[in-house]
Structure formats: structure tokens, C-alpha cells
N, C-alpha and C positions, 0 to 999 in steps of 0.2 A: 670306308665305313661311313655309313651314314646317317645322320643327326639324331635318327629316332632309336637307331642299333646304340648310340653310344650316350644315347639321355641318362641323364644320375637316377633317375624313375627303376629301368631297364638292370639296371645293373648291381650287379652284387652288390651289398654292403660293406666294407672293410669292419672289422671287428678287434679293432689293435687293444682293444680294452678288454676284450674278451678274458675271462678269466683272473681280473683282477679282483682284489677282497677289497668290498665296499671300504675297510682303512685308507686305503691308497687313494680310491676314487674321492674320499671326503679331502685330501690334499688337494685334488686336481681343481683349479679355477679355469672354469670355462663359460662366458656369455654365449647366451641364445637369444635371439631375435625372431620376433611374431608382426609381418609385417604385409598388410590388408590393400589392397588396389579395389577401385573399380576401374571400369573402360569410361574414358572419358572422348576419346575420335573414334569414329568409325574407322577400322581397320580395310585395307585392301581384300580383295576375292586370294589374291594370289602372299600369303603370308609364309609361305617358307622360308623366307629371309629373317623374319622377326624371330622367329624359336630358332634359329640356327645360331643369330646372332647373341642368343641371350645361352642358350647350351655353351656356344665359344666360352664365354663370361663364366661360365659356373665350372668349367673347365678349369680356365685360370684360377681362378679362388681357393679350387679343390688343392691344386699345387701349392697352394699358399697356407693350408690347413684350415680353410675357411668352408666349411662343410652346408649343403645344403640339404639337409633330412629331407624336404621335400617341397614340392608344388602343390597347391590345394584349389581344386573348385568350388568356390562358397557360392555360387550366384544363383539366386530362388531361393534359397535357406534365408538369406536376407535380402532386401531390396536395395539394400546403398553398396553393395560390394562385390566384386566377381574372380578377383583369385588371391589366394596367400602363399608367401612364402616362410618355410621357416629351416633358419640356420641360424650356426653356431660357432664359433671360433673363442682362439687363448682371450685376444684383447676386445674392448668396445671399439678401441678405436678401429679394427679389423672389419666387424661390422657396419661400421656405419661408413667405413670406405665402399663396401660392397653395396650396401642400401645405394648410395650415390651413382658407384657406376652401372649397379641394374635401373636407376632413374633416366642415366643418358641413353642407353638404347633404345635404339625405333620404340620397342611394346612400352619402355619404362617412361618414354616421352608422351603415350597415349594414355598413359594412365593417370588419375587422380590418386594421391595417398588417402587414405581412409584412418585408419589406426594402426597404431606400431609404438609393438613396446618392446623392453630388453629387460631380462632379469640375468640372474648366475646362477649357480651351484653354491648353495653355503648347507653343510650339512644339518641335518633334519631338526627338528627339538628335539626330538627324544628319539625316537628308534634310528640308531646310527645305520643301520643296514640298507634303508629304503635311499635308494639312488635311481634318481631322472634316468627313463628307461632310453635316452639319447645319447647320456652320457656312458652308459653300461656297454654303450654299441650295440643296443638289441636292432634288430631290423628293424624300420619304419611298417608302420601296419596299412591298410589299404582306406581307414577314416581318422581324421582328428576331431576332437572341440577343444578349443583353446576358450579360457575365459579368465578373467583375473579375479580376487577376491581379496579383502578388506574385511579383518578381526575387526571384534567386535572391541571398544575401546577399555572393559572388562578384563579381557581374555589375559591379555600380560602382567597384568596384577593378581590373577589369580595363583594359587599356591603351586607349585610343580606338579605335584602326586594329583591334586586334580585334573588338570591339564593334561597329563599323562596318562592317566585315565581314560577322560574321554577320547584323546587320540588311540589311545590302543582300541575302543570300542569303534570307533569310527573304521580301523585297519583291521578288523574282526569280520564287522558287513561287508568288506570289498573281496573276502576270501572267495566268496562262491563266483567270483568275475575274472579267474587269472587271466583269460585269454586279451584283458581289458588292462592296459601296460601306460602307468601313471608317471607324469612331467611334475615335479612341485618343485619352484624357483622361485627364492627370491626376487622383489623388484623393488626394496625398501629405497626408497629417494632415487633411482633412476625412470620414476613416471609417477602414475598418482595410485597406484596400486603397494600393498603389501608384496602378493604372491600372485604368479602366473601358475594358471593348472595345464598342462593339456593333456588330455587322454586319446588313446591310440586302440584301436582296435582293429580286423579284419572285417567286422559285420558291424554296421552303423546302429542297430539296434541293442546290441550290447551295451553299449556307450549309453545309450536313453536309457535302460534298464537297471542299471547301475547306479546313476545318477537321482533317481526315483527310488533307487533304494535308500542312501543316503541321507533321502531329505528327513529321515527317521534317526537319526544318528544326535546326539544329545551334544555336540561338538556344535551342530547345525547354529545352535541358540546364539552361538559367537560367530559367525558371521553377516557384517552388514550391508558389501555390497560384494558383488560376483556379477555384472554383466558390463561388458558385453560379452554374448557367445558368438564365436566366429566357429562353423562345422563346415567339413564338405570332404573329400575323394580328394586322396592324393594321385596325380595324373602327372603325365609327362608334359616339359614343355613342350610342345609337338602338340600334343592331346589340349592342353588350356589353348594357345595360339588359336588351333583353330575352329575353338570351340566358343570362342568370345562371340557375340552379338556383334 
């Protein structure tokens, strides 16, 4: 079998959470990791050693239950960045063993770290049912945007029932988007962020259209920072390698 038959891209999802009741999943702790390169050396013509060697790596991890949702193309969307990864595992410390050693391979030596953040699973404020569509095992979808955001310093002193309000009205406008499968993670004092979003979709334009929907939502009023946006095409490594500049 060969590299690009057996990429974590390529291959089914495992779904061992399939069919659990969000109770159970609000038990589960589990860190996710959003973690942004650009190319910093110019790569060789002949790179099939570098995605091979970096496939090995995510191979190993996968045995270790260190999962990687996926490979992302960001490069053109923005100017300082050209691929993301993002996974997930029990502990921090799992991750950032993994960040390290995709650092020492060939591609993770060519690269520059850009931004990289870690949140967890801490169940919702109020609607206990909504669970990180990573953590539910839904399949990865074919676009992400990842961005973080930062309440407004209001917002937690306001009374519950309002707060509870406008989040229900904010999860009201997202109904006509199902096929658009929502990340919200904690990041409180593991970065400078409150909450990590990412959303996941098949069609990239959903995700923009969605978001524009949003910006109508009376919740809006309590958020004061949300960027950076990291978007792009989850791809095989095989597909980033040698698609780099």
C-alpha cells in the first residue's frame, strides 16, 4: 500500500462515538489543536519522502489515539500561511508531543510556525446537546475556517435568561445551514483567546454564507475580537507536499 492509498485524508473515519448521547460526550475531555505553517525552504522537485515521512508520523499518533481530523490548504486565502493541521487527543501534553515531532520532519524542519492554539471540550452554556462536531465523530467535511473569539467583557455578567436568549436566537439563524457542522471550544487561559470556532463544511461558500448570516444575530453585540481567520481545503498529505511553492 502506498502513501497516498493509506493518507488519514483517503480513509474512513472511525466513529467509536457514534451514537453516544451528548451526556456522555459532555463527560468526555478531549484537547484539539489548530496548528498554522507557512513554507519557510524551498522544497526539492522530488518530495515523496516528505509526505511519506510525515503519513509514517500520523500513523503512529493515530495508535496512540492522537487523531488527526485533517490537513488544510490555507495558502492565497492568506499571505503569511500555507498549510494547517488540526488534531486532537485525551491529554495537552499528547499534543504538543505530536506538534514537536511533526516539527522534526523533513516538511516540519521547512516550515515556519505561524499560529497555534489548543482549546477542550467543556460543555456549552446552556444548550447541553450542542457538541464539537469532531468530538461526535462526524466525518471531517472537505472546507474549514477556524477563528477564535473573545466575549465581550459584559457578556458574563449579564443575567442567564438573557444570555440564554440570545444564544438560543443566535442557534435559531444557524438552522437553515445543517450541512455547515460547528467546533465551539474552549481556550480560556490556554492562549489569549476565550473560544476557538471551526466550522466545517462540503461547499466553501456555505461557511461565507452562514457567517453573514450571523453577523445579524443580537449575541454579535458581545463579541470583541474573532480574528484571526485561518480557511482552506482539507487535502491529503501527499496533495499539501506537493502542492507547496
Amino acid at each position: 500500500m502506498n502513501e497516498e492509498d493509506r493518507d488519514m485524508s483517503a480513509a474512513p473515519e472511525k466513529i467509536p462515538n457514534a451514537g453516544k448521547k451528548a451526556k456522555d460526550l459532555n463527560e468526555v475531555i478531549r484537547y484539539t489543536l489548530w496548528s498554522v505553517f507557512k513554507l519557510r525552504d524551498l522544497l526539492p522537485e522530488d518530495r515523496s519522502g516528505y509526505a511519506e515521512e510525515v503519513q509514517d508520523l500520523f500513523d503512529q499518533l493515530a495508535a496512540k489515539d492522537v487523531t488527526v481530523r485533517g490537513t488544510y490548504d490555507v495558502s492565497g486565502l492568506r499571505a503569511d500561511a500555507d498549510l494547517m493541521i488540526w488534531w486532537h487527543a485525551e491529554t495537552s501534553d499528547e499534543l504538543q508531543e505530536a506538534y514537536n515531532l511533526f516539527r522534526r520532519t523533513r516538511l516540519g524542519r521547512a516550515l515556519e510556525p505561524v499560529w497555534s492554539n489548543m482549546a477542550l471540550h467543556r460543555p456549552a452554556e446552556f444548550n447541553k446537546s450542542h457538541i464539537p462536531a469532531f468530538l461526535a465523530d462526524e466525518n471531517a467535511r472537505a472546507y474549514v475556517s477556524v477563528y477564535p473569539f473573545v466575549r465581550s467583557y459584559d457578556w458574563y455578567l449579564l443575567p442567564d435568561e438573557e444570555r440564554r436568549a440570545m444564544l438560543a436566537d443566535h442557534g435559531r439563524m444557524a438552522r437553515g445551514y445543517p450541512d455547515v457542522r460547528a467546533n465551539t471550544v474552549a481556550s480560556f487561559s490556554l492562549g489569549d483567546y476565550e473560544w476557538i470556532l471551526a466550522f466545517e463544511a462540503d461547499e466553501l461558500h456555505r461557511i461565507v454564507d452562514l457567517m453573514r448570516h450571523l453577523r445579524a444575530s443580537e449575541a454579535r453585540r458581545h463579541v470583541r475580537e474573532e480574528v484571526p481567520f485561518y480557511t482552506g481545503r482539507r487535502r491529503s498529505v501527499t496533495e499539501l507536499v506537493q502542492g507547496l511553492a
